[in-house]
Structure formats: C-alpha cells, structure tokens
C-alpha positions in Angstrom: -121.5 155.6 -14.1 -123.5 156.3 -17.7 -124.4 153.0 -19.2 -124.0 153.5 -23.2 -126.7 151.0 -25.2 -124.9 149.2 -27.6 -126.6 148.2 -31.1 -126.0 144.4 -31.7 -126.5 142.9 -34.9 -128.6 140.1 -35.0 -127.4 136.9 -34.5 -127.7 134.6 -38.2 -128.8 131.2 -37.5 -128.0 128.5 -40.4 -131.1 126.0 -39.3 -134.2 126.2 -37.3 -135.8 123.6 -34.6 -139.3 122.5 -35.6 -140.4 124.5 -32.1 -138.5 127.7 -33.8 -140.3 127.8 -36.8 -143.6 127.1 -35.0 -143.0 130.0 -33.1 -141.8 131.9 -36.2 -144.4 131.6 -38.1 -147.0 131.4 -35.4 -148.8 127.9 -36.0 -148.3 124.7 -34.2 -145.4 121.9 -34.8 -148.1 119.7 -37.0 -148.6 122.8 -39.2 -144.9 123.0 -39.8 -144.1 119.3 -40.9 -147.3 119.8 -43.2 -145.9 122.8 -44.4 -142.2 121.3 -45.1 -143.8 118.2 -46.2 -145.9 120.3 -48.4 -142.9 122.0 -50.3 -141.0 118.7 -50.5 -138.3 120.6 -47.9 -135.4 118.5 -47.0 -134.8 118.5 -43.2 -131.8 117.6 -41.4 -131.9 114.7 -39.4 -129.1 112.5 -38.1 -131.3 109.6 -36.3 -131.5 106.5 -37.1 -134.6 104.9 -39.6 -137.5 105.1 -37.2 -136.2 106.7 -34.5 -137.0 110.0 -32.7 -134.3 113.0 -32.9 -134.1 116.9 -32.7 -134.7 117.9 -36.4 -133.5 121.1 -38.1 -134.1 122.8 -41.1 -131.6 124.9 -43.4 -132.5 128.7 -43.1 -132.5 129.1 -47.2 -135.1 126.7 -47.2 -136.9 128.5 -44.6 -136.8 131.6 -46.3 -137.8 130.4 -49.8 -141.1 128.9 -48.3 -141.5 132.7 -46.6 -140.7 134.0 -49.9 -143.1 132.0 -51.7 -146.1 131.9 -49.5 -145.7 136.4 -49.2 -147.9 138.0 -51.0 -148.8 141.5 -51.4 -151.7 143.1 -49.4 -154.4 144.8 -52.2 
C-alpha cells in the first residue's frame, strides 16, 4: 500500500514557555528574561507574589522583539 505524504500547516501557538524561546532564539533561559526584561515585555503569569510558576509569553510580543532586533546583513 503507497503511503501519500501529506503537507501540514504548521501549528500557530499564541504564547511561548521561557524553555521555548530559549531554544528559539538559541541562548539560555537567563538571556531570555534579560531580553523580555529588556523590552519591558509583559509575561503571563498566574502565581501568586513570590512564588514559582510556568511563565508564558504572548507570541505578538515575541515577534515584535524578533522584528525589532532583525537587521539587514550588508
């Protein structure tokens, strides 16, 4: 039986884990809360004041730091 390869379209994602973006753009999770804090990003977190929890960040905001830090190769 002929298997036919189907063309997916990539998946959108609304927000990215710190880990995601670190692998993204290829720098360690430090670099990236230097980078949002850098920006003045705004991060969603739903822990409590002081606590530790999974933070994500909105995917416009992601792409507007992209968009800002690209520059053209001369």
């Amino acid at each position: 039986m002929e298997m036919l390869e189907q063309s997916r379209a990539p998946i959108r994602q609304d927000y990215f884990s710190i880990g995601e973006l670190a692998s993204r753009w290829r720098c360690s999770r430090g670099t990236v809360y230097n980078r949002l804090r850098g920006n003045g990003a705004k991060v969603l977190d739903f822990a409590a004041p002081g606590k530790k929890s999974k933070k994500a960040v909105s995917a416009a905001v992601v792409l507007q730091i992209e968009s800002k830090n690209t520059k053209k190769l001369t």
